[in-house]
ROTI-25873 format. One record per residue (C-alpha): residue number from 1; x, y, z; residue in one letter. Coordinates in steps of 0.001 Angstrom, whole numbers, plus 524288, in hexadecimal, padded with zeros to 5 digits. Each point is the difference from the previous one (the first is absolute). Layout:
<sites>
+-----+-------+-------+-------+---+
!   k !    xx !    yy !    zz ! r !
+-----+-------+-------+-------+---+
! NUM !     X !     Y !     Z ! A !
...
+-----+-------+-------+-------+---+
</sites>
This chain:
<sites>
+-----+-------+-------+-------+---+
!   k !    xx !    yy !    zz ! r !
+-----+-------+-------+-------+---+
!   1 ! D783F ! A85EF ! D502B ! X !
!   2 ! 8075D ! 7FB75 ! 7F384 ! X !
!   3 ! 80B5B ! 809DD ! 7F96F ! X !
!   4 ! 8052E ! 7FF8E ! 7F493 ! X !
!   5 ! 80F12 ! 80609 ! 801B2 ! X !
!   6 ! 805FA ! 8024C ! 7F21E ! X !
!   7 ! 80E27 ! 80447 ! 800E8 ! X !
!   8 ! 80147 ! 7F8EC ! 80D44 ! X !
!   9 ! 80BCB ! 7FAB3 ! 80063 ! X !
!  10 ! 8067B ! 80D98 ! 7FEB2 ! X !
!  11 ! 80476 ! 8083D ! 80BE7 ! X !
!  12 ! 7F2CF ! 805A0 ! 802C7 ! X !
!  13 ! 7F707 ! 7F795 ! 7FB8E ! X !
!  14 ! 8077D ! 7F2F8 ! 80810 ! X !
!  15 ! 7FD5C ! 80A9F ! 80DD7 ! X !
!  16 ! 7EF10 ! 80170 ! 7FD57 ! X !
!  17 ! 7FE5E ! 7F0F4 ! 7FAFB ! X !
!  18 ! 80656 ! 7FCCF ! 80D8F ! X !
!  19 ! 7F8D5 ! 80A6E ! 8078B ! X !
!  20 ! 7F38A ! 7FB3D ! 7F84E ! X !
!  21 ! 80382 ! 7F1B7 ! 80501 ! X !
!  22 ! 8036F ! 80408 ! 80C8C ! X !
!  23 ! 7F0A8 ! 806EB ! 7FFE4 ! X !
!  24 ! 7FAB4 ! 7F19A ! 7FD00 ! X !
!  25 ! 7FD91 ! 8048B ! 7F140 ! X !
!  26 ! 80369 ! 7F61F ! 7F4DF ! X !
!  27 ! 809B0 ! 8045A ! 7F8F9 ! X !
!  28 ! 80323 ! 7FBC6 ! 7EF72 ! X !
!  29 ! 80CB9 ! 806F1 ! 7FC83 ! X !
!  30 ! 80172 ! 802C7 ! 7EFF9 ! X !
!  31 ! 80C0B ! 80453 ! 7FBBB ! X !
!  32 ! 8098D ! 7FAE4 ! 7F3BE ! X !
!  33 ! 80BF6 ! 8020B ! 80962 ! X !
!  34 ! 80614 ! 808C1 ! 7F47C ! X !
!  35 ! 804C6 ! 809D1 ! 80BDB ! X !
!  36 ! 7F9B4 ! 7F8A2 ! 80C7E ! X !
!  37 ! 80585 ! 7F193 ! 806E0 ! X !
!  38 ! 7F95B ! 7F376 ! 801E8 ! X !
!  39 ! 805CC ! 80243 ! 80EB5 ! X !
!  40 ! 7F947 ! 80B3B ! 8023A ! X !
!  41 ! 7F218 ! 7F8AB ! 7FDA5 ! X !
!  42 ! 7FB79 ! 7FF2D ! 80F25 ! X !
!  43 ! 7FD2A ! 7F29A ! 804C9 ! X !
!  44 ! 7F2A5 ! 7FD3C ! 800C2 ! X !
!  45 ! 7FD53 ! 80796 ! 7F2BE ! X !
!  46 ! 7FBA2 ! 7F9FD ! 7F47F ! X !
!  47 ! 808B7 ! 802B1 ! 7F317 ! X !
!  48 ! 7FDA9 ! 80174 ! 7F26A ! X !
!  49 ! 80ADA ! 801DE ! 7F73C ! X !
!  50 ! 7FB33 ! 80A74 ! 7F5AB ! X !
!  51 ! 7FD06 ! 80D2C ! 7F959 ! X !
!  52 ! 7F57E ! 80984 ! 804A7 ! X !
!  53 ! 7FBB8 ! 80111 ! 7F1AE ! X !
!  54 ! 7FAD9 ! 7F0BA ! 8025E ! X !
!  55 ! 7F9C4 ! 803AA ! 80CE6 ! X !
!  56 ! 7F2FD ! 7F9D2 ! 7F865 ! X !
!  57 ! 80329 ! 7F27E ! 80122 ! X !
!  58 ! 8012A ! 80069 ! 80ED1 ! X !
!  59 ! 7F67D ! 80BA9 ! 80537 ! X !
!  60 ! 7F31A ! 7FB07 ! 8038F ! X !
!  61 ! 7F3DB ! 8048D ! 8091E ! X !
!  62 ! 8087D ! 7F8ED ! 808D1 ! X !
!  63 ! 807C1 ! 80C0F ! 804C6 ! X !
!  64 ! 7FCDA ! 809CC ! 807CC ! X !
!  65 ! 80888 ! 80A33 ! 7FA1E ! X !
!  66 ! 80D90 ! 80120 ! 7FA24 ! X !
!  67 ! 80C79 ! 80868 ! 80473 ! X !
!  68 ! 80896 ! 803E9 ! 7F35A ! X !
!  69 ! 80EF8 ! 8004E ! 8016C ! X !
!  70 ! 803B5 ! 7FA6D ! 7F369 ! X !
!  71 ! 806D3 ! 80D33 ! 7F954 ! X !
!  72 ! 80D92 ! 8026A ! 7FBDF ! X !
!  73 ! 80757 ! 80A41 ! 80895 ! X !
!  74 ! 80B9F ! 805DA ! 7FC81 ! X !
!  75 ! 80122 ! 80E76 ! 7FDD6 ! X !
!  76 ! 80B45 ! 7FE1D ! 7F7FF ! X !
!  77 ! 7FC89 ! 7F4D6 ! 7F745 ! X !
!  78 ! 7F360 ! 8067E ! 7FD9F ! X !
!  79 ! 80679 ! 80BA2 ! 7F876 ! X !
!  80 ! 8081A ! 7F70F ! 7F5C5 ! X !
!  81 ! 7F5E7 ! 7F64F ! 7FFEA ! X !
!  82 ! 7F2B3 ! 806A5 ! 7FFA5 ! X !
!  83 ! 7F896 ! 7F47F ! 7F92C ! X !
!  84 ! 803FD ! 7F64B ! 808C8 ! X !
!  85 ! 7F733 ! 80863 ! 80C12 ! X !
!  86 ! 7F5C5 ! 8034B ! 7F6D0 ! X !
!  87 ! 7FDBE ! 7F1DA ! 7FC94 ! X !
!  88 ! 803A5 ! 7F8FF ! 80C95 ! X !
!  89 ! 7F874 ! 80CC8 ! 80881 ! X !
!  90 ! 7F592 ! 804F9 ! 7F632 ! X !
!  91 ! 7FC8E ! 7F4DC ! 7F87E ! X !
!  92 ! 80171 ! 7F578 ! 80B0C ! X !
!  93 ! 7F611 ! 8069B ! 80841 ! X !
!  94 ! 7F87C ! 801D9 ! 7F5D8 ! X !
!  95 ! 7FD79 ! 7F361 ! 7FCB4 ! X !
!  96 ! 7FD48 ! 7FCAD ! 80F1C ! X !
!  97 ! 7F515 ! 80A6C ! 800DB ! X !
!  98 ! 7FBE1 ! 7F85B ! 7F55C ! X !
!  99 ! 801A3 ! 7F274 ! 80648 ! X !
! 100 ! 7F985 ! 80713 ! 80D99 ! X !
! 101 ! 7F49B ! 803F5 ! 7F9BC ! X !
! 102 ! 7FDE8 ! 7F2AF ! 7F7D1 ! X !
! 103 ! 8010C ! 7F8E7 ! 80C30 ! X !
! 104 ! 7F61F ! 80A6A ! 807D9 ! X !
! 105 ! 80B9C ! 801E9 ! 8091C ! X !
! 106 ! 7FC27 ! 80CCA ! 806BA ! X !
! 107 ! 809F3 ! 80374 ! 8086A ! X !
! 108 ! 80E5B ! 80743 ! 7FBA9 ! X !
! 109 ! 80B84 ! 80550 ! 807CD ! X !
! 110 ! 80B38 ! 8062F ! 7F86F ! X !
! 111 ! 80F4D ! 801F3 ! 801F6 ! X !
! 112 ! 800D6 ! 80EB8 ! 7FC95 ! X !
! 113 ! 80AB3 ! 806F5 ! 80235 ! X !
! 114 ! 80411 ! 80F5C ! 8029F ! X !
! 115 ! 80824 ! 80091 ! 7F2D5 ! X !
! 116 ! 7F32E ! 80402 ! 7FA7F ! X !
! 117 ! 80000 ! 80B3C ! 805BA ! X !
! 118 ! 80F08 ! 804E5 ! 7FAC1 ! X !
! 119 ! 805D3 ! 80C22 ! 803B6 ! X !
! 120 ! 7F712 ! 8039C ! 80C2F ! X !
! 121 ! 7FB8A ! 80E8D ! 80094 ! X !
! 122 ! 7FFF3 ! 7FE78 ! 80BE9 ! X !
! 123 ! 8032E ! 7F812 ! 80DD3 ! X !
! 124 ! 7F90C ! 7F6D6 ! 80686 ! X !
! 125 ! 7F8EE ! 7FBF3 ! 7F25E ! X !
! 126 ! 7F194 ! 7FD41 ! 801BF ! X !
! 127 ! 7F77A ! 7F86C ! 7F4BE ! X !
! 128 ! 7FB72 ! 80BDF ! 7F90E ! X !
! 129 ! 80CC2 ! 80519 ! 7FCBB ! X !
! 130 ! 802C1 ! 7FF25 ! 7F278 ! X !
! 131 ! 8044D ! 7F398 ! 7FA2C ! X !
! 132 ! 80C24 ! 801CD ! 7F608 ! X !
! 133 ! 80862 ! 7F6E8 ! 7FFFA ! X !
! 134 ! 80E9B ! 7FF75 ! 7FB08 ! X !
! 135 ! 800C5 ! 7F2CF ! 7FC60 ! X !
! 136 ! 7F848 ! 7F60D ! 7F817 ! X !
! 137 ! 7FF78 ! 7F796 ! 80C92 ! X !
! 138 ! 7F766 ! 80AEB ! 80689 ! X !
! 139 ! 7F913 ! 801AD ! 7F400 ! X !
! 140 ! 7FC4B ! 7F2E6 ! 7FF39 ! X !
! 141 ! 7FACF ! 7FEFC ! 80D5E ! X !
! 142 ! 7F833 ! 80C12 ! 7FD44 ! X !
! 143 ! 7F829 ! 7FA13 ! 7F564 ! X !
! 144 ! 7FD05 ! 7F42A ! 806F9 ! X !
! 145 ! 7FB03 ! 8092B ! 80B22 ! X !
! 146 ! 7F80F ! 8064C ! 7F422 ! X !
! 147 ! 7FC1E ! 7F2D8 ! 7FC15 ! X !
! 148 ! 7FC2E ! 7FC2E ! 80D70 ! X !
! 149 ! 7F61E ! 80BEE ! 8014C ! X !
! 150 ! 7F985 ! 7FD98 ! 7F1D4 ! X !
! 151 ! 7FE3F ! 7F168 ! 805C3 ! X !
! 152 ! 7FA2B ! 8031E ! 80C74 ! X !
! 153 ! 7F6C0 ! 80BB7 ! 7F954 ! X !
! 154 ! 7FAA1 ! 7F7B6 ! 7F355 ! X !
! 155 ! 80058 ! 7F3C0 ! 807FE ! X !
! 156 ! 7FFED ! 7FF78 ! 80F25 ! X !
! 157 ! 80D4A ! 7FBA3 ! 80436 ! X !
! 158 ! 80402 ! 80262 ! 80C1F ! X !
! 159 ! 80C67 ! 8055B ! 8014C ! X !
! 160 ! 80A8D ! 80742 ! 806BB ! X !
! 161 ! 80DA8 ! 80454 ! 7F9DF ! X !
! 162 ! 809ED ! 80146 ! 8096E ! X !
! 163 ! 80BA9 ! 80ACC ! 7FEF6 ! X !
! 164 ! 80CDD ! 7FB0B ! 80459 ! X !
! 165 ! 809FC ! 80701 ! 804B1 ! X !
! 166 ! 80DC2 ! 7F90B ! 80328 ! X !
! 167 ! 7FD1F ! 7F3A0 ! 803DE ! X !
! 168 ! 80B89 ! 7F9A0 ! 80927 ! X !
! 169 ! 7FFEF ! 7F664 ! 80BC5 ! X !
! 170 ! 7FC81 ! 7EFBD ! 7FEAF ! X !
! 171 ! 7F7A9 ! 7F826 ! 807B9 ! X !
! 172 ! 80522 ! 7F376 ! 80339 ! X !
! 173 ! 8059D ! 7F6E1 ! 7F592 ! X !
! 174 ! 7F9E7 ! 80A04 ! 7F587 ! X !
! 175 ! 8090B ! 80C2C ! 7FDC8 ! X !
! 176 ! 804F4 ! 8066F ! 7F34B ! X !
! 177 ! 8096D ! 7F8EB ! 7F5FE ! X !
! 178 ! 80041 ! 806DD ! 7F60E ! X !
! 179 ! 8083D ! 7FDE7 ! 7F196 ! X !
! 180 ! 80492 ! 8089D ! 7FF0B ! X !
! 181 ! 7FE94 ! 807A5 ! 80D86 ! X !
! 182 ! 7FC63 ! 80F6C ! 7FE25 ! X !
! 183 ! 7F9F1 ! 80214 ! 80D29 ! X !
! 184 ! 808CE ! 80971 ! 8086D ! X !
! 185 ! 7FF0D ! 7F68B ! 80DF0 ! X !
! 186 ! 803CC ! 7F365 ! 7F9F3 ! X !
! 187 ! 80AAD ! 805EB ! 7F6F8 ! X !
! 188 ! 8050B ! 8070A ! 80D1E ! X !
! 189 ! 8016C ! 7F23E ! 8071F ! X !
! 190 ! 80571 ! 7FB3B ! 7F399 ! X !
! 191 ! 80B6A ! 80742 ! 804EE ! X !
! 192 ! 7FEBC ! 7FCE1 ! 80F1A ! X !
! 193 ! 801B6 ! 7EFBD ! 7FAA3 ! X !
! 194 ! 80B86 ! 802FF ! 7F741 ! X !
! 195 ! 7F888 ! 7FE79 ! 7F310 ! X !
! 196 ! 800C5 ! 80DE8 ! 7FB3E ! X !
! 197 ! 80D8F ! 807F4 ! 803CC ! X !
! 198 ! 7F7C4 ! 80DC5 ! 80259 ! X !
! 199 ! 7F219 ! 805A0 ! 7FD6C ! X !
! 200 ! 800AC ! 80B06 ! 7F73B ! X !
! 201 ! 7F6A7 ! 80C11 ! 803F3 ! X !
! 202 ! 7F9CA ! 80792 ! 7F466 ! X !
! 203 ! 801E7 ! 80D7C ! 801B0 ! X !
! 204 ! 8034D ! 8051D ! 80E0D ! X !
! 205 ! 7FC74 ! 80E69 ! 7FABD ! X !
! 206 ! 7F1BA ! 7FEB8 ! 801C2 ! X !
! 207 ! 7F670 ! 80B08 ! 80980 ! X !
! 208 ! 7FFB8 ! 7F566 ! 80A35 ! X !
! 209 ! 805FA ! 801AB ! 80D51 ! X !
! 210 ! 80B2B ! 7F72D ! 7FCD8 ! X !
! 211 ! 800E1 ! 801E8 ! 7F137 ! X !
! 212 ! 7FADA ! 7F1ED ! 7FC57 ! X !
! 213 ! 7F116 ! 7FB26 ! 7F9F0 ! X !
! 214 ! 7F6AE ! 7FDC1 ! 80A8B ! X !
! 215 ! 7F5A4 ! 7F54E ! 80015 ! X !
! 216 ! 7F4B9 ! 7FB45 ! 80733 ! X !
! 217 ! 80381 ! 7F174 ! 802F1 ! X !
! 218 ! 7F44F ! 7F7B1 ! 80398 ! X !
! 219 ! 8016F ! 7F184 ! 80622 ! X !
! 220 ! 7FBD7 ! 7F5DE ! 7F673 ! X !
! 221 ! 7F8BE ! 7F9A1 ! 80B7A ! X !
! 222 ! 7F7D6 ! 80CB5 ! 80264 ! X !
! 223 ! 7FD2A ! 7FF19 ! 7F10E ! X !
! 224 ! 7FB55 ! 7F290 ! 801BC ! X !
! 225 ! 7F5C0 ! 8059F ! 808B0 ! X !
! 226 ! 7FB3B ! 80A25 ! 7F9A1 ! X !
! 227 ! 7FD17 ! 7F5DE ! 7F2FA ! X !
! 228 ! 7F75F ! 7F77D ! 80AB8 ! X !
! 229 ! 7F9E0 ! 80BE0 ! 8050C ! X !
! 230 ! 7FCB1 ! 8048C ! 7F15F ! X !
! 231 ! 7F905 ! 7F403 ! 7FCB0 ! X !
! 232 ! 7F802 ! 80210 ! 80AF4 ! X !
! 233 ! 7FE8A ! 81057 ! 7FB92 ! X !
! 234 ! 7FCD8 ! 7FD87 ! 7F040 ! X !
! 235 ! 7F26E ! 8023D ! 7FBBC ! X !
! 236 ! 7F842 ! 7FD57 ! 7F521 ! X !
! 237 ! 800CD ! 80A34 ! 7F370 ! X !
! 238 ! 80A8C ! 805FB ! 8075E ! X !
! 239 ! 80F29 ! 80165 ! 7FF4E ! X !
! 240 ! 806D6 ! 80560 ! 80AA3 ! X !
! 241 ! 80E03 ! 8043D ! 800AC ! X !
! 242 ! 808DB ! 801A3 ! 80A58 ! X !
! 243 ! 80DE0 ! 80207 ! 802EA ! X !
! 244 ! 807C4 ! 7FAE9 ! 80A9F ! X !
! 245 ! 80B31 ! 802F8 ! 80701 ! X !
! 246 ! 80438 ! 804BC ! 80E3C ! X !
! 247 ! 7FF4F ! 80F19 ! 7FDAF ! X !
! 248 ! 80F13 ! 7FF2E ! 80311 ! X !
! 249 ! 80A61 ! 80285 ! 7F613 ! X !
! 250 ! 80E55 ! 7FA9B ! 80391 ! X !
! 251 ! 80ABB ! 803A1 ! 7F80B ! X !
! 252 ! 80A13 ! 7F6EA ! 7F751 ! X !
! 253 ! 809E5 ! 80606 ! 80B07 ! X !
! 254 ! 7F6D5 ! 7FB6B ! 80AA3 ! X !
! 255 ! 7FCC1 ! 7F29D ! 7F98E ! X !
! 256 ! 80E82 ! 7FD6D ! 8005E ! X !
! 257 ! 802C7 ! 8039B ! 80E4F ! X !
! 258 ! 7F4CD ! 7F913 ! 804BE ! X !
! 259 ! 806DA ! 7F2FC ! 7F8E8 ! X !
! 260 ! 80D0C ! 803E5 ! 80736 ! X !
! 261 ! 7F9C6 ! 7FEC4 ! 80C65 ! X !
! 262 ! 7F6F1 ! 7F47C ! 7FC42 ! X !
! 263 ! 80A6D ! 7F82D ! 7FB39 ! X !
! 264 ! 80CAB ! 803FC ! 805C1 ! X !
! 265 ! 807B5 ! 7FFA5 ! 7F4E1 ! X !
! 266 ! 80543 ! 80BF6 ! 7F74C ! X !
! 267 ! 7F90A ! 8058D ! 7F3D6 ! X !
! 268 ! 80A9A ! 80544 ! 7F7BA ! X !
! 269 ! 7F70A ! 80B43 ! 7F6D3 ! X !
! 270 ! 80440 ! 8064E ! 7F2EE ! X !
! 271 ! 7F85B ! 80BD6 ! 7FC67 ! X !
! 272 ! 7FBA0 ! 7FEED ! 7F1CB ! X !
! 273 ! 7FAC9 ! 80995 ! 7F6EB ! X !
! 274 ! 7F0CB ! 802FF ! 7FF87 ! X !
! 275 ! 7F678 ! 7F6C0 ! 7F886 ! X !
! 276 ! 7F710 ! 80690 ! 7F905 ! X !
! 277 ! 7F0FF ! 80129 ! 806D9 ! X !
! 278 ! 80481 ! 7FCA7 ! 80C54 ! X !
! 279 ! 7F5EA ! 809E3 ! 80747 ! X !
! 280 ! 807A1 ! 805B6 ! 80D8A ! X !
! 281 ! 7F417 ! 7FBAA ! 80831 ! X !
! 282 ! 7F736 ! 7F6D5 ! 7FF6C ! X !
! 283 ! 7F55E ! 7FBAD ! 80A3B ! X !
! 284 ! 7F360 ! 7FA04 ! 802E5 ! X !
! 285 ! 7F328 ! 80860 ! 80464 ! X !
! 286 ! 7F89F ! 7F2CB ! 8037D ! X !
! 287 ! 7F4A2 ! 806A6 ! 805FF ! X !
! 288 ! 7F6B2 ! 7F80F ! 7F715 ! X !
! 289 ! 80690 ! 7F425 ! 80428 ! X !
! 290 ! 7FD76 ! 8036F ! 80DE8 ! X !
! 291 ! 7F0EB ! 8053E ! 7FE2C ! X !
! 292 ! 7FA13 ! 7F672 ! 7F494 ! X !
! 293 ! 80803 ! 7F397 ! 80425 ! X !
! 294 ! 8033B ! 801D7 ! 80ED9 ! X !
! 295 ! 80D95 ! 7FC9D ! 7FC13 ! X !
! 296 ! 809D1 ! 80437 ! 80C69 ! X !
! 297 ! 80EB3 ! 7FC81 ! 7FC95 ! X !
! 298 ! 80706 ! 7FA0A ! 80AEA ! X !
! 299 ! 80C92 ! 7FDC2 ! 7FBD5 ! X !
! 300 ! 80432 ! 80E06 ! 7FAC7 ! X !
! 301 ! 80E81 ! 80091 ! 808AF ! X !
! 302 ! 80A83 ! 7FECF ! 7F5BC ! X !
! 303 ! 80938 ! 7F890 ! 807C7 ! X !
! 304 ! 7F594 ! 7F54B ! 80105 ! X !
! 305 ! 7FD95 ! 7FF8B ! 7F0D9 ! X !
! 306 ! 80EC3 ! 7FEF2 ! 7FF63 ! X !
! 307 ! 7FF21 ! 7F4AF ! 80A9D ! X !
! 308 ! 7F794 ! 7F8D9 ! 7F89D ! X !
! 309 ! 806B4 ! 80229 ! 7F5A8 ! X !
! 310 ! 80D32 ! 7FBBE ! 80376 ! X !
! 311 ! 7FCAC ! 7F3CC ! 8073B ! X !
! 312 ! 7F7F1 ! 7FB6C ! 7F256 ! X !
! 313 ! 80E13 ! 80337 ! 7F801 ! X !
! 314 ! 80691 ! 7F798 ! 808D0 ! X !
! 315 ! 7F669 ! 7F3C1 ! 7FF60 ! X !
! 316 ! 7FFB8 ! 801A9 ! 7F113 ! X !
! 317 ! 8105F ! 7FF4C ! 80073 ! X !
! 318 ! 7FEE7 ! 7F548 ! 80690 ! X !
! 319 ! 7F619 ! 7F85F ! 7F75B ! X !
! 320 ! 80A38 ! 804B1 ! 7F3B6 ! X !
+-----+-------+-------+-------+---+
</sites>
């Protein structure tokens, strides 16, 4: 089969075009590298240096199907600069529903994420819990789910919309670098290699057993499967969603002791004042995962994300 991989030279995105390769698949990697690397292009992959909203000139009946990273992520940055996510979000995959269609490209798996579901009601959060979200970030992944469904209904795409939760880990020479970092693991063995004196902790007053946020961390490689198992699970006129993650929150408290023990070395830790919408809990019902894709994580031990992890750090030090 033939994929189409837009945003995949980002953290994500790099992880399924391998896996995809790895599956015998040929792989085409679009991406403008406006947040993603050239490095993080697997070998073997074909690249295209370029903008989603272009996705015409280079989607034919040639592909089989097309896996859409290309989306700006940062909570954060999303509040002061709303346009920027509706444009690059929104608009972007607008125009490659567009380009999909033109083409009579069928096939459509989407980078979701849980921020649009915002303050949970309640714990684990399954797909028909209500979707508010806090942030324009969320809210622009939530109308490109919207999107997504009005495509597959009025014309017979086949897709599937997958939830993340917090995505950690690497696989191989393709990990998270971030810039600028917000992730909790890699800022946490920021610290263990001397580039950050302490990780601060945001609130430590929370109704959690230790006081601190907990979240359901999912390895990016067990992501990577669960995109090959969806392009298998999509059906015509339909658009499935699904979140993913272990079922397992781990708190900031227990991210940072597991990266104590991982890497030996101290983690100095400030506690910090709340930031607002932080929810105290947040984790992953992936039952529809499990049932519609037969997707079985494998790597759900957090000291083994952290492994991972840490060992991809110190290669990318290294190559800096």
């Amino acid at each position: 089969m033939k994929y189409l991989v837009t945003g995949g030279a980002g953290y994500v995105g790099s992880v399924v075009a391998q896996h995809l390769l790895e599956s015998g698949h040929e792989v085409t990697v679009l991406d403008n590298l406006s947040t993603g690397f050239r490095a993080g292009v697997p070998a073997g992959a074909a690249f295209i240096e370029g903008d989603i909203r272009d996705a015409a000139k280079w989607l034919d009946r040639s592909y089989d199907g097309v896996l859409h990273f290309a989306a700006f992520s940062q909570v954060g940055e999303s509040v002061v600069k709303p346009e920027k996510y509706w444009d690059n979000n929104v608009a972007g995959t607008l125009a490659l529903l567009g380009a999909l269609r033109e083409a009579g490209v069928r096939k459509l798996v989407f980078s979701s994420t849980a921020a649009t579901y915002g303050e949970p009601e309640q714990v684990p959060i399954t797909e028909d819990a209500p979707t508010r979200p806090t942030n324009p970030y969320g809210a622009s992944k939530l109308a490109v789910d919207h999107m997504i469904t009005s495509e597959a209904h009025a014309h017979g795409l086949a897709a599937v919309s997958l939830r993340y939760f917090n995505v950690a880990g690497a696989y191989g020479a393709y990990g998270e670098r971030h810039d600028p970092e917000s992730h909790l693991i890699p800022l946490v063995l920021q610290v263990a290699q001397g580039r950050r004196d302490a990780i601060s902790i945001y609130g430590d007053d929370y109704p959690t057993p230790d006081g601190t946020c907990v979240r359901d961390y999912i390895h990016v490689a067990d992501l990577a499967d669960a995109h090959l198992l969806a392009l298998t699970a999509a059906n015509p006129g339909e658009h499935l969603i699904c979140n993913l993650g272990n079922g397992n929150g781990f708190s900031v408290r227990q991210v940072i002791e597991t990266v104590r023990e991982v890497t030996g070395h101290p983690i100095p830790e400030v506690v910090a004042p709340r930031r607002g919408g932080d929810p105290a809990v947040l984790v992953a019902a992936a039952d529809t995962a499990r049932e519609k894709l037969g997707w079985n994580p494998s790597r759900a031990e957090l000291a083994g994300i952290v492994a991972d992890a840490w060992e991809f750090a110190q290669n990318l030090s290294k190559e800096n």
